[in-house]
N, CA, C and O of each residue as an XYZ file, in Angstrom:
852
protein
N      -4.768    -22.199      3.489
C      -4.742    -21.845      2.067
C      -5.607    -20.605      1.815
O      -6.644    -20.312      2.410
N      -4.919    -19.836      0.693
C      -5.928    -17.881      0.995
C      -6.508    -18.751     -0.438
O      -5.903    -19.399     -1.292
N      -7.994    -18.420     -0.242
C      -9.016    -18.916     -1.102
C      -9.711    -17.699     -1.591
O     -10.450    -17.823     -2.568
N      -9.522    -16.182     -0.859
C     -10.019    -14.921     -1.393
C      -9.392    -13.749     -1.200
O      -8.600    -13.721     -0.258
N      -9.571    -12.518     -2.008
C      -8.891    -11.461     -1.501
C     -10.213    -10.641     -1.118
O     -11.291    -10.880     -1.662
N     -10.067     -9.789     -0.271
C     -10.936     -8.501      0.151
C     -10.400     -7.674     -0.064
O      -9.302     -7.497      0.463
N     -10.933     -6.795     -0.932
C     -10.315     -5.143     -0.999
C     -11.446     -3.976     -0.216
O     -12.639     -4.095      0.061
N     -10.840     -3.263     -0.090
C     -11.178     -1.898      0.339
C     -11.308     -1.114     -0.678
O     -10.547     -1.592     -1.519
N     -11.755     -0.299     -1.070
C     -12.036      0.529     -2.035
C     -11.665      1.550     -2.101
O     -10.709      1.627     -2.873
N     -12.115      3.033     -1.377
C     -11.227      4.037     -1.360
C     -10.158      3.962     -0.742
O     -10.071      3.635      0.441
N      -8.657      4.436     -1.924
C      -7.262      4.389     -1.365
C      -6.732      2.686     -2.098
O      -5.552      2.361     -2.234
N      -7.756      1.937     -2.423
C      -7.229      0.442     -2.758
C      -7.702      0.319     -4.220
O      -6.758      0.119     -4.984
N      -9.070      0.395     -4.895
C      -9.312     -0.138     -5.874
C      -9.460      1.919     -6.780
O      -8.678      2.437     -7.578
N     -10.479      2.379     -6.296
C     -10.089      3.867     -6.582
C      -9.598      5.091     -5.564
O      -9.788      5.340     -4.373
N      -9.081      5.537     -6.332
C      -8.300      6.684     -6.672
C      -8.984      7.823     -6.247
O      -9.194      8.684     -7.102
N      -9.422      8.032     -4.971
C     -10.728      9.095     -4.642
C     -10.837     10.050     -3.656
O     -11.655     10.957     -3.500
N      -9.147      9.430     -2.527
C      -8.911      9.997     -1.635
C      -8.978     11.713     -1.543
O      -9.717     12.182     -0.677
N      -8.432     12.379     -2.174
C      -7.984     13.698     -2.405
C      -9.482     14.282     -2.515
O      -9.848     15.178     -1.755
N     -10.494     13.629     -3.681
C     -11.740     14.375     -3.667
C     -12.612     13.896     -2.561
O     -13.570     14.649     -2.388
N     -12.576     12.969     -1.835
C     -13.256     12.795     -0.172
C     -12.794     13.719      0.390
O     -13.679     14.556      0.564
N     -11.758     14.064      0.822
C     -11.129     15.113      1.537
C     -11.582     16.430      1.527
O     -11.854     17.141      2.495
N     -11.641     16.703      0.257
C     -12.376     18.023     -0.317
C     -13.454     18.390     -0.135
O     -13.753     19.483      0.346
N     -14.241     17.496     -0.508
C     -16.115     17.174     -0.256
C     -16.518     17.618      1.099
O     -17.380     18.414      1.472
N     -15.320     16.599      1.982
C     -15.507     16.832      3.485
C     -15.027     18.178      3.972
O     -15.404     18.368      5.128
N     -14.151     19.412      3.355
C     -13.623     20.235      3.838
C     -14.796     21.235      3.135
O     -14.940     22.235      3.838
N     -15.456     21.242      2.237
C     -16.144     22.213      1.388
C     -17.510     21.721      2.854
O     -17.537     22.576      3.739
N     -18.292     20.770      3.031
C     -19.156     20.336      4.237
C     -19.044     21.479      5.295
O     -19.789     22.391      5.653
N     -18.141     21.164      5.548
C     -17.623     21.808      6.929
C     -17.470     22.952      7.151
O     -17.312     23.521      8.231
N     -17.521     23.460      5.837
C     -17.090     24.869      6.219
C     -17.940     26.089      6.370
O     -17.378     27.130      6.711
N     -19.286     26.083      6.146
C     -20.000     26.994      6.522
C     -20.439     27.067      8.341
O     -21.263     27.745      8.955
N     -19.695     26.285      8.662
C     -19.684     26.082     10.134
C     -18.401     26.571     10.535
O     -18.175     26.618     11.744
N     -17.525     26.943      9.729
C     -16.188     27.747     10.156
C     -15.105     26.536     10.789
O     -14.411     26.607     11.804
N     -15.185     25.825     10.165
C     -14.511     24.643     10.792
C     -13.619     24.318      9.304
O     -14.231     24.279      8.237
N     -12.151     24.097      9.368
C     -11.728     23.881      8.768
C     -10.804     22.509      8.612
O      -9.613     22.380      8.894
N     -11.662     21.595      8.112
C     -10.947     20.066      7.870
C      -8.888     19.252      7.647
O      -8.064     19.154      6.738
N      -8.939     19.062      8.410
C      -7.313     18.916      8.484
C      -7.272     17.538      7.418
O      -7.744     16.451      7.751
N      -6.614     17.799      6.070
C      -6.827     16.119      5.224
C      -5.810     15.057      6.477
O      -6.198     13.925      6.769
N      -4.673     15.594      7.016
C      -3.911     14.349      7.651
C      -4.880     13.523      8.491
O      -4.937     12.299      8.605
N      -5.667     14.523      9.082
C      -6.245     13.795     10.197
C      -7.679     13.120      9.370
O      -7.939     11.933      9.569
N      -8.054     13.471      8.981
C      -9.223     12.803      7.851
C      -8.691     11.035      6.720
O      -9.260     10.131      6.108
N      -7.634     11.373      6.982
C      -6.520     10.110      5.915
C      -7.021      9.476      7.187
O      -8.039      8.801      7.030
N      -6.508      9.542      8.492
C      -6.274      8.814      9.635
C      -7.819      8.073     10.043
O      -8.003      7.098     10.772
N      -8.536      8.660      9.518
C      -9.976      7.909     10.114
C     -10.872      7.509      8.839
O     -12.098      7.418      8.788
N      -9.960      7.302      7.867
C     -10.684      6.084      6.667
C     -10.884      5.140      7.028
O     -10.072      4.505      7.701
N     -12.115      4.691      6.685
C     -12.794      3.194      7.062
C     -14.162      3.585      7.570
O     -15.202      3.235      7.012
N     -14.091      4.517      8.935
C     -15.269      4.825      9.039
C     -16.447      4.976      8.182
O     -16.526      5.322      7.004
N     -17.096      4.734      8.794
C     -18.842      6.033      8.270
C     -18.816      6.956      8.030
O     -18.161      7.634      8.821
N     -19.337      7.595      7.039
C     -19.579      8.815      6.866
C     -20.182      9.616      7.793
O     -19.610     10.683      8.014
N     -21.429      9.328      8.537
C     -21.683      9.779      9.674
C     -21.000      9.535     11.157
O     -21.367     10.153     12.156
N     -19.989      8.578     11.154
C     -19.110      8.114     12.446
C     -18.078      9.306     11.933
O     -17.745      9.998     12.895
N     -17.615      9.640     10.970
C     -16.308     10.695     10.205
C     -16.614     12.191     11.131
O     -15.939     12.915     11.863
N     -18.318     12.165     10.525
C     -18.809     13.652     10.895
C     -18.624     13.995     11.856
O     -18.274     15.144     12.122
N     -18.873     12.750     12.966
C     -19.425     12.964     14.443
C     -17.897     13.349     15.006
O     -17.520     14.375     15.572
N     -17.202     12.212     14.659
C     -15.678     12.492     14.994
C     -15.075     13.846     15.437
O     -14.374     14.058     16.427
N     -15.560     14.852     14.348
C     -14.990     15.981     14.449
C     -15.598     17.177     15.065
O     -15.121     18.143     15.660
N     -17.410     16.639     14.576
C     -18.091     17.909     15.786
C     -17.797     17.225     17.541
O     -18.056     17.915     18.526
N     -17.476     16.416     17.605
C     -17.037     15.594     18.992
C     -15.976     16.584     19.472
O     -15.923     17.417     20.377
N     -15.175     16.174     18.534
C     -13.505     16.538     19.057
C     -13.266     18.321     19.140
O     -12.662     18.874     20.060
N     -13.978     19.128     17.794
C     -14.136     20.498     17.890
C     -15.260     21.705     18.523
O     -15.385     22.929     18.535
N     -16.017     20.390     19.064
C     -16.580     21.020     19.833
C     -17.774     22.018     18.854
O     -18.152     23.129     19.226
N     -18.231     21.351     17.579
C     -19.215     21.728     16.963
C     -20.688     21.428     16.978
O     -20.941     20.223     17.005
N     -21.786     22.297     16.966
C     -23.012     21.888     16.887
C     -23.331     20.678     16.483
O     -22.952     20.321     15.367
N     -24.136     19.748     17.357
C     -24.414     18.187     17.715
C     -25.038     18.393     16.178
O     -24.735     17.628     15.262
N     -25.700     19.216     16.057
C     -27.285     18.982     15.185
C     -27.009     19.028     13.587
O     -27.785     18.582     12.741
N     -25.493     19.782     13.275
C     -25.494     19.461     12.178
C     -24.988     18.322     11.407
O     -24.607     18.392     10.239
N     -25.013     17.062     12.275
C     -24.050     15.732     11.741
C     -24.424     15.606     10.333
O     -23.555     15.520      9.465
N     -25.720     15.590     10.052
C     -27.091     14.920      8.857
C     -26.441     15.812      8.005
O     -25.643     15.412      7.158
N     -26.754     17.140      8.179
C     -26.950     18.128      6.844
C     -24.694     18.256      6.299
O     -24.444     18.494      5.118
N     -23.984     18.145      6.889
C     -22.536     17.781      7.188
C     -22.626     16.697      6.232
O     -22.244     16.967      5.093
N     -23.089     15.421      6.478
C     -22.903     13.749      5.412
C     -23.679     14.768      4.006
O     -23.055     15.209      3.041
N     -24.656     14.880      4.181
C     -25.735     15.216      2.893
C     -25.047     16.024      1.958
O     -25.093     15.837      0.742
N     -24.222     17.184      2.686
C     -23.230     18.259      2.378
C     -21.908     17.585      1.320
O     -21.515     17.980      0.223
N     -21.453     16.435      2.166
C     -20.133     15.563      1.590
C     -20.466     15.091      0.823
O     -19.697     15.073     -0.138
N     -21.880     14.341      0.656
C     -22.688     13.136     -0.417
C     -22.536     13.997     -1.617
O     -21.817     13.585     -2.527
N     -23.035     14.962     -1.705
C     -23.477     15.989     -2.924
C     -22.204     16.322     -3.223
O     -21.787     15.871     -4.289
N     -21.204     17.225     -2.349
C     -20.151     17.862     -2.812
C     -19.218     16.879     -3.884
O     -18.593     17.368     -4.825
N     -19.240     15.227     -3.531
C     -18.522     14.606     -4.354
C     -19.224     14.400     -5.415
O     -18.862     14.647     -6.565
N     -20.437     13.858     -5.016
C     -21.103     13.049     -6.768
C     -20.970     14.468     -7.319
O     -22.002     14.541     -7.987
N     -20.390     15.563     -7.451
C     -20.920     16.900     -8.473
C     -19.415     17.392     -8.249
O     -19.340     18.584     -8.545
N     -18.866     17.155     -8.058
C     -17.075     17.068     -8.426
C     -16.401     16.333     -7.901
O     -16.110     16.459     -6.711
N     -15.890     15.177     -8.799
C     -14.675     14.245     -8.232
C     -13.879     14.140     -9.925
O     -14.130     14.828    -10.914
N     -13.212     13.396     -9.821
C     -11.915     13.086    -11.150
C     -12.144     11.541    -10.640
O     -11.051     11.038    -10.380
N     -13.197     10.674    -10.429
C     -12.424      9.593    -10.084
C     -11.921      8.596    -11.351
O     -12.120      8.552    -12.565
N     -11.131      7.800    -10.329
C     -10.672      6.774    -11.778
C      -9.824      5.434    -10.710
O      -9.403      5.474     -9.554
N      -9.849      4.359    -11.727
C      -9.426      3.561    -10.984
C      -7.995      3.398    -11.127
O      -7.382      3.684    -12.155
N      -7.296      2.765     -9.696
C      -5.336      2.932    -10.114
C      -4.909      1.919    -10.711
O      -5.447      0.827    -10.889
N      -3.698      2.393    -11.089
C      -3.342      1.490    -12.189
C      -3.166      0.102    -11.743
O      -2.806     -0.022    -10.572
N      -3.418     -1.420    -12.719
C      -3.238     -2.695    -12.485
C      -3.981     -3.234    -11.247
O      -3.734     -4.210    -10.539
N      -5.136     -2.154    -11.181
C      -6.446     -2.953    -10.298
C      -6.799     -3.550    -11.331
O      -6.439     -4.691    -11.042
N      -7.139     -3.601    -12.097
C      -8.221     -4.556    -13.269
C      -7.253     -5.787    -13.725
O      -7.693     -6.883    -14.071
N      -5.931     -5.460    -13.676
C      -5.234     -6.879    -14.081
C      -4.929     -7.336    -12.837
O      -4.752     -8.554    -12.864
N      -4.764     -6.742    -11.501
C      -4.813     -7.580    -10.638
C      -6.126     -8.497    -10.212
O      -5.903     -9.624     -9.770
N      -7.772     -7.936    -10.365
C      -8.723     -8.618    -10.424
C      -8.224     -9.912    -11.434
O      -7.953    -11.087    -11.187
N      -8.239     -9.121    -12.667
C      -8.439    -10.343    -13.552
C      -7.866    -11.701    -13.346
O      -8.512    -12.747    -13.420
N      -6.401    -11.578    -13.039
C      -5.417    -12.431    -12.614
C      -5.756    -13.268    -11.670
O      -5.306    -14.406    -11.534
N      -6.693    -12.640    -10.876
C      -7.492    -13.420     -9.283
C      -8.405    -14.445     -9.911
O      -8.419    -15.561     -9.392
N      -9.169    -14.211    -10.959
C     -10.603    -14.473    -11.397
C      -9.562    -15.717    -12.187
O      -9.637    -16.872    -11.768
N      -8.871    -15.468    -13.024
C      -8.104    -16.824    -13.447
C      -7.430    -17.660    -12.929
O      -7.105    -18.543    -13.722
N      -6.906    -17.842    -11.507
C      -6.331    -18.312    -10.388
C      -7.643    -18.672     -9.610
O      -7.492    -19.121     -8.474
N      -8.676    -18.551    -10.007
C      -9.871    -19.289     -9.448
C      -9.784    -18.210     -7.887
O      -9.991    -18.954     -6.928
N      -9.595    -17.037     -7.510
C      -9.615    -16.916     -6.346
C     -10.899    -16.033     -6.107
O     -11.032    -15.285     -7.076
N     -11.579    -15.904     -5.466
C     -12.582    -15.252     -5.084
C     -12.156    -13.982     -4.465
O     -11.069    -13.797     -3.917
N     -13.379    -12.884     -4.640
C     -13.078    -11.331     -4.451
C     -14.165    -11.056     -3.719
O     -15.186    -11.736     -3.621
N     -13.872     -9.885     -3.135
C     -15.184     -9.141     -2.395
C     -14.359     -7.736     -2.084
O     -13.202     -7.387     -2.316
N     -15.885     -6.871     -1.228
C     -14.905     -5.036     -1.323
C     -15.704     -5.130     -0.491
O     -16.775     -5.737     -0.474
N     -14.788     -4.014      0.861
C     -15.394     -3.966      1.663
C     -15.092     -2.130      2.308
O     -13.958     -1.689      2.494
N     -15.865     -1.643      2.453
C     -15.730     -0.167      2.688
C     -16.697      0.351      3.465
O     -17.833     -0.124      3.430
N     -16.294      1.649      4.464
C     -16.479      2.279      4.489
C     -17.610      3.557      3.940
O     -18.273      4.343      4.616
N     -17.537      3.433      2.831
C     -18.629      4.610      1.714
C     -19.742      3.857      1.578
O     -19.767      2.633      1.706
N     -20.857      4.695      1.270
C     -22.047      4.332      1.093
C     -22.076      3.589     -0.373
O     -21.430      3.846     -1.389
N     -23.272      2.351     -0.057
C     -23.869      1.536     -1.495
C     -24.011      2.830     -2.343
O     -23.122      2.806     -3.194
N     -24.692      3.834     -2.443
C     -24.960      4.390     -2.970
C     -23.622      4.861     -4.034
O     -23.680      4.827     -5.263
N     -22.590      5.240     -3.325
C     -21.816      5.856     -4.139
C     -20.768      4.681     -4.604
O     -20.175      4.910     -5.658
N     -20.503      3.555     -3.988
C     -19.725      2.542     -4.745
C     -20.370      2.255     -5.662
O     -19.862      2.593     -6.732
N     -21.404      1.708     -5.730
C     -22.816      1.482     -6.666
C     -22.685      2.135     -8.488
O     -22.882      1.710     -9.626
N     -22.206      3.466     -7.771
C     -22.080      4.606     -9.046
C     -20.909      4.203     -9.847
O     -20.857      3.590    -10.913
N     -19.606      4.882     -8.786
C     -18.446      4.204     -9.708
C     -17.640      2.858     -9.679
O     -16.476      2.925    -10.073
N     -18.145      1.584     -9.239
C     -17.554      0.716     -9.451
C     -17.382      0.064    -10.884
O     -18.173      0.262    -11.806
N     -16.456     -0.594    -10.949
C     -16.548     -0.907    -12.298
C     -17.230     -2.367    -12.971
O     -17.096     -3.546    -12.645
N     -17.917     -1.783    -13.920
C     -18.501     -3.292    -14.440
C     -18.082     -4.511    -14.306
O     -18.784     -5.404    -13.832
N     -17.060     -4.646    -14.656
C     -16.486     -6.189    -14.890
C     -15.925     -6.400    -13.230
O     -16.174     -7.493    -12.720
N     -15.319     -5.563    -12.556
C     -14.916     -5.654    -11.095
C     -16.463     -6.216    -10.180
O     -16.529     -7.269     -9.546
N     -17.851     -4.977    -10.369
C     -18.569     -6.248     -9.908
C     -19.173     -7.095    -10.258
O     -19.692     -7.799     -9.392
N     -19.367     -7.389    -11.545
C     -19.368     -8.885    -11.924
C     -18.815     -9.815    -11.115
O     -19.505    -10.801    -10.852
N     -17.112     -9.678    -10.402
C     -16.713    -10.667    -10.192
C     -16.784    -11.204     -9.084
O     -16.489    -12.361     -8.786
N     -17.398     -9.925     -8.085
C     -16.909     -9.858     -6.977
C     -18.244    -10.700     -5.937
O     -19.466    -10.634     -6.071
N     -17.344    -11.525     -4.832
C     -18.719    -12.479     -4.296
C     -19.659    -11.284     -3.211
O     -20.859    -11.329     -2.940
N     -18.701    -10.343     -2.783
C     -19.707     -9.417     -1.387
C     -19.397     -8.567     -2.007
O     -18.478     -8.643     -2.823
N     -20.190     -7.360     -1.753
C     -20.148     -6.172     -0.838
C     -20.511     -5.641     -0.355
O     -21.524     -5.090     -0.786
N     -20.069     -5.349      0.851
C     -20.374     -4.961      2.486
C     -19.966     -3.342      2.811
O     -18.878     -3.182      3.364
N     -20.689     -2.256      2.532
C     -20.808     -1.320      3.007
C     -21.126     -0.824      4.026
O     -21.852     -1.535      4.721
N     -20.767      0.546      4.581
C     -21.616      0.946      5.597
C     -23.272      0.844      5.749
O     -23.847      0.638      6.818
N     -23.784      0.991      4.729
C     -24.615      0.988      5.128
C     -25.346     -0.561      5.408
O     -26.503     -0.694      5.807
N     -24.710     -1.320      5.204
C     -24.813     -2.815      5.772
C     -24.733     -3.606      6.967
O     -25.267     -4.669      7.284
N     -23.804     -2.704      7.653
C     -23.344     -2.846      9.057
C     -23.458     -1.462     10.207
O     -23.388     -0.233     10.191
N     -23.665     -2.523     11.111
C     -24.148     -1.533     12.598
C     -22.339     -0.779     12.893
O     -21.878      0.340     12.669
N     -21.811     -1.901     13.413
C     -20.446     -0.577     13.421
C     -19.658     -1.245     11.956
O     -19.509     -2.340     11.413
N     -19.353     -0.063     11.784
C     -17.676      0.161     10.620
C     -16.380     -0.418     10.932
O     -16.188     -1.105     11.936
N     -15.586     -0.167     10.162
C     -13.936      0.025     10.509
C     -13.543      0.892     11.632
O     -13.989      2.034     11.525
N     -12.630      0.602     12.974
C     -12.266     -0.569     12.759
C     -12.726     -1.497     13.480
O     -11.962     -2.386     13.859
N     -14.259     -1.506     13.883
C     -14.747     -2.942     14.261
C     -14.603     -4.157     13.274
O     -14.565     -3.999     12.054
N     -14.526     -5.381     13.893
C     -14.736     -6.389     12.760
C     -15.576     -6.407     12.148
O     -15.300     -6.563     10.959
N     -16.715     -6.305     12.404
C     -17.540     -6.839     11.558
C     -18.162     -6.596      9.805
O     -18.920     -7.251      9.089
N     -17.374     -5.288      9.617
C     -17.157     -5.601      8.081
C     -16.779     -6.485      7.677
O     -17.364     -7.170      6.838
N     -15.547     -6.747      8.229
C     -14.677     -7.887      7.342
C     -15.181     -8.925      8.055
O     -14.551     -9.771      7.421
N     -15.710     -9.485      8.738
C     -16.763    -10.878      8.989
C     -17.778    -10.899      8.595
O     -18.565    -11.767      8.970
N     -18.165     -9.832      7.588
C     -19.715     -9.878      7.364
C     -19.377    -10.456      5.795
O     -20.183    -11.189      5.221
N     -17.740     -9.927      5.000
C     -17.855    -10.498      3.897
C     -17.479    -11.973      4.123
O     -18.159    -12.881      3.645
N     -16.482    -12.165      4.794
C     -15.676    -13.547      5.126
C     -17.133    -14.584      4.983
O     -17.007    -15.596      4.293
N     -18.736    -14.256      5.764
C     -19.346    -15.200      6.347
C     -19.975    -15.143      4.804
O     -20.697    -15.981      4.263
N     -19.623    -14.266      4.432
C     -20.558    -13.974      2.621
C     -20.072    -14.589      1.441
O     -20.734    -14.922      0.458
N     -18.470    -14.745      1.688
C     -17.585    -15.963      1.090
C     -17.851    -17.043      1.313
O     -17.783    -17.797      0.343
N     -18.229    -17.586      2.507
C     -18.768    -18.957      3.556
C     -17.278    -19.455      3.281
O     -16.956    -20.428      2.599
N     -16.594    -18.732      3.840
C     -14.886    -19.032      4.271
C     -14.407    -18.799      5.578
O     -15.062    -17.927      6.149
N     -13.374    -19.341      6.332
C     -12.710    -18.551      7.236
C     -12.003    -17.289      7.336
O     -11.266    -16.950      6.410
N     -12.153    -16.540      8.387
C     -11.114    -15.295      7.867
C      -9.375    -16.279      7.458
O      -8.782    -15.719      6.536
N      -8.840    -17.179      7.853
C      -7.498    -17.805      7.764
C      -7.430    -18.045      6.221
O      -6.378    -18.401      5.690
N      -8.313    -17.889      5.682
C      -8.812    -18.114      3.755
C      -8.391    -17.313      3.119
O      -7.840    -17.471      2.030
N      -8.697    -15.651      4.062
C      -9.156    -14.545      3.458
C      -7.697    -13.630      3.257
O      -6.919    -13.903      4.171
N      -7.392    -13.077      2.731
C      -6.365    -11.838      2.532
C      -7.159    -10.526      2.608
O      -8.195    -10.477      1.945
N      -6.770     -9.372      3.391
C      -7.679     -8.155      3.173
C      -6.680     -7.331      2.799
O      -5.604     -7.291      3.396
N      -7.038     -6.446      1.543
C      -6.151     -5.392      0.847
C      -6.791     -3.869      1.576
O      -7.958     -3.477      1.585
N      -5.746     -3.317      2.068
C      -6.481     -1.696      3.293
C      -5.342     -0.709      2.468
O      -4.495     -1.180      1.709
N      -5.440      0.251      2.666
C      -4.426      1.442      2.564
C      -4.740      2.153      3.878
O      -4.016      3.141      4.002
N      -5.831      1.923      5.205
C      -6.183      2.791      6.281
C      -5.474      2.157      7.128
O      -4.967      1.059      6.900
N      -5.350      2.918      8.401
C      -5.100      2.333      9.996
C      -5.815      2.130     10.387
O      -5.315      1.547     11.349
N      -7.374      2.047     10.627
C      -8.379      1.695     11.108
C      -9.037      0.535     10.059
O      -9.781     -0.302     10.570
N      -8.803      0.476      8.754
C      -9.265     -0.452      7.562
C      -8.583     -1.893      8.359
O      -9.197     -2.917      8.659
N      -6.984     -1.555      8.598
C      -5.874     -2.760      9.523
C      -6.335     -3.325     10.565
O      -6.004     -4.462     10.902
N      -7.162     -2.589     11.202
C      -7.602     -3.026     12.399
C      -8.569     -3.696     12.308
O      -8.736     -4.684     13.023
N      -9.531     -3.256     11.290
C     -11.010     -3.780     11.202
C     -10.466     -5.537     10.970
O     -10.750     -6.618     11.486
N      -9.560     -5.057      9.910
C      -9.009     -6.564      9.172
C      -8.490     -7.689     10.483
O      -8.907     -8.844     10.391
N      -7.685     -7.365     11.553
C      -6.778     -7.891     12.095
C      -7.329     -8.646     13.327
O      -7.026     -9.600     14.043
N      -8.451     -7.566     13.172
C      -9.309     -8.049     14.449
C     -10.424     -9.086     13.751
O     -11.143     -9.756     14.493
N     -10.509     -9.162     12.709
C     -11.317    -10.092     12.488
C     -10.937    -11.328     11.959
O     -11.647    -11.999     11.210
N      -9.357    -11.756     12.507
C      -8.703    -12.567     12.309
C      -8.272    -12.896     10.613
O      -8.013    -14.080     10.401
N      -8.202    -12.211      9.736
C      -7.849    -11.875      8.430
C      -5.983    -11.691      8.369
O      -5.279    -11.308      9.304
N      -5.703    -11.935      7.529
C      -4.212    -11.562      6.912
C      -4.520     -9.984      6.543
O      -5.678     -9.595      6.393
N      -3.821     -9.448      6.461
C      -4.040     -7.480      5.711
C      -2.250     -7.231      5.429
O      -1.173     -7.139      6.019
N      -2.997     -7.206      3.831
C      -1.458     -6.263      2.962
C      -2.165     -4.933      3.229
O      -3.279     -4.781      3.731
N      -1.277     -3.961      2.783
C      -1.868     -2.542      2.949
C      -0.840     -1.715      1.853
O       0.349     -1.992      1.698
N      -1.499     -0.754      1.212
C      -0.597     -0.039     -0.017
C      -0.567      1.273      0.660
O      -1.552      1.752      1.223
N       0.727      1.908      0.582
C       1.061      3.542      0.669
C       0.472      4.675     -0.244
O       1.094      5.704     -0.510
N      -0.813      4.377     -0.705
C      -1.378      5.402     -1.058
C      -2.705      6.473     -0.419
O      -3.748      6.776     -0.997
N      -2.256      6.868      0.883
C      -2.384      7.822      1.723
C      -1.573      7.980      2.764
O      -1.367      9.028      3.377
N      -0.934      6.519      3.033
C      -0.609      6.470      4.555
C       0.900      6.163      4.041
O       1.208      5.776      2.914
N       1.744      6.418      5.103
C       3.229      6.012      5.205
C       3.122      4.819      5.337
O       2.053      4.327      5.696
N       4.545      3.849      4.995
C       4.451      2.525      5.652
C       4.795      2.481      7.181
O       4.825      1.284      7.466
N       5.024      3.106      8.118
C       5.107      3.383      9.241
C       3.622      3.505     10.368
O       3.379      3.026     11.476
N       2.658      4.623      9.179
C       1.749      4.581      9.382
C       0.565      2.806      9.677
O      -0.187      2.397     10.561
N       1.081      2.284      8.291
C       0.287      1.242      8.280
C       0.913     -0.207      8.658
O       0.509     -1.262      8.168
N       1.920     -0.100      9.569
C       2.720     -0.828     10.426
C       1.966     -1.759     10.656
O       2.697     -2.641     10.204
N       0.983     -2.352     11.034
C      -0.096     -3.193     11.960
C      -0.125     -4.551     10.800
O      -0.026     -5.751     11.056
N      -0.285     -3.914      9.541
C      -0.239     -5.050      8.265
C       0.488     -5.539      8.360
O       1.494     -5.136      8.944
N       0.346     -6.834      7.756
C       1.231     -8.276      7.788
C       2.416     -7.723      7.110
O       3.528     -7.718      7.637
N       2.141     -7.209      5.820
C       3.221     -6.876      4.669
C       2.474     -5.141      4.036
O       1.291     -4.823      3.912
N       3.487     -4.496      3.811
C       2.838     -3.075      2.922
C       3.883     -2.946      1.817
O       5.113     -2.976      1.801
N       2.871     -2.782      0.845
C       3.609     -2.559     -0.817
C       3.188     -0.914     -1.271
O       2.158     -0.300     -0.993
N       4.222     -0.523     -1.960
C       4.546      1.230     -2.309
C       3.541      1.039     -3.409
O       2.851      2.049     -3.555
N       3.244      0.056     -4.229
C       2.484      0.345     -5.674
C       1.246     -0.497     -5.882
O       1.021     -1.469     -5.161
N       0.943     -0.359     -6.252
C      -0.200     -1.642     -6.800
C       0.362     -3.049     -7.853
O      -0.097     -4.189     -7.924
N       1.640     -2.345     -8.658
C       2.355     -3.216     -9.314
C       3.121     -4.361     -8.424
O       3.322     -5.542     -8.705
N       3.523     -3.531     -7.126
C       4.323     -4.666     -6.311
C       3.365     -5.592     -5.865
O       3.514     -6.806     -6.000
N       1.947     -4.830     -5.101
C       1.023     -6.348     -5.159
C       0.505     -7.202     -6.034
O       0.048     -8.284     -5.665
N       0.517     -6.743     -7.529
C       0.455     -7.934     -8.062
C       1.859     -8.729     -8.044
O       1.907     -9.946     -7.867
N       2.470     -8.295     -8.152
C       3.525     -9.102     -8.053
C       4.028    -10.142     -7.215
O       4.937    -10.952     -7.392
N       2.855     -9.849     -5.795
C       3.168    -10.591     -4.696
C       2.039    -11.889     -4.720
O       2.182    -13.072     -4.411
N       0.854    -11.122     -5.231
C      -0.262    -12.156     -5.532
C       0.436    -13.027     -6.529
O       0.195    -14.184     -6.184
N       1.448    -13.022     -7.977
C       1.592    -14.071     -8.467
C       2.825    -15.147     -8.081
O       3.286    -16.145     -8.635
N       3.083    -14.501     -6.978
C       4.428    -15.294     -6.064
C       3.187    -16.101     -5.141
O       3.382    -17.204     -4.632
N       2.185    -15.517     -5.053
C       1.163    -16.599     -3.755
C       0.374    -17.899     -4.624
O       0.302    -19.090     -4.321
N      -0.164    -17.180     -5.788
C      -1.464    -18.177     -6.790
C      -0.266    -18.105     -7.804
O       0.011    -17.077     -8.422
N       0.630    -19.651     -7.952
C       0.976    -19.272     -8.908
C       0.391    -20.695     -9.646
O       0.512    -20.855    -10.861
């Protein structure tokens, strides 16, 4: 019996993808390095500092600027983003909270910046949240999503995890969790690994009131 949902946050509850991307490409660039968004979509879930490393790894950029790179992204967003939350997250919470089902968010991004824009009544409701900066590894190790599951004091077989990443899927799958996943970054091809993937946020509620009815 699913007794909770887990969401993910960027790409699931807000709407933030496009200005991460940016943040991270404006970072990068006084190092002459120019940020590819496809390949940046592809490694959501991570750390912000696991993101950085990723790419001075792979491009063969100075070890030393990982720090001032995150600090670079931290700032570039809190001082321009548009965020906002997508549509029929708040009636899909609500709908949960009256179906008695329990919530939690689990991400990738720093306390710091969920902290900022989450929304009032969303954490009111919500039993975890498990950020990076909470956990030793990220997405897609498990142990995000076992760190909220053990924070629910549920089984993952309880739990439903809501991802829009390929690595968010994994974190989920491997930690023995169910994972829907929404097409708002990724193809459904892309996010193949999920149990089920919905085009809107409207179709998952729609699926949540076919489950709690």
């Amino acid at each position: 019996m699913i007794k909770a949902v887990i969401f993910d946050f960027d790409g699931v509850i807000g709407d933030t993808m496009k200005d991460n991307c940016i943040a991270w490409q404006k970072a990068f660039k006084p190092y002459g390095f120019q940020l590819d968004a496809s390949e940046y979509y592809r490694l959501e879930g991570m750390g912000r500092y696991q993101i950085a490393q990723h790419f001075i790894d792979k491009y063969n950029l100075d070890a030393s600027i990982n720090n001032d790179v995150v600090e670079a992204k931290e700032h570039n967003y809190k001082t321009d983003n548009t965020f906002k939350i997508y549509d029929h997250v708040l009636t899909i919470f609500a709908f949960l909270k009256q179906k008695g089902i329990s919530t939690a968010i689990v991400t990738g991004a720093s306390r710091a910046r969920i902290t900022e824009h989450l929304d009032a009544g969303i954490a009111s409701q919500v039993t975890a949240l498990v950020t990076a900066d909470d956990v030793t590894h990220t997405k897609p190790h498990p142990e995000p999503y076992l760190k909220a599951v053990t924070k629910l004091n549920l089984s993952p077989k309880n739990c439903i995890v809501v991802e829009n990443a390929i690595l968010g899927i994994e974190s989920a799958k491997a930690a023995n969790c169910k994972c829907f996943a929404l097409e708002t970054t990724l193809t459904k091809t892309d996010l193949r690994q999920a149990d089920e993937v919905f085009s809107t946020h409207k179709d998952l509620l729609t699926k949540f009131e076919t489950i709690f009815k």
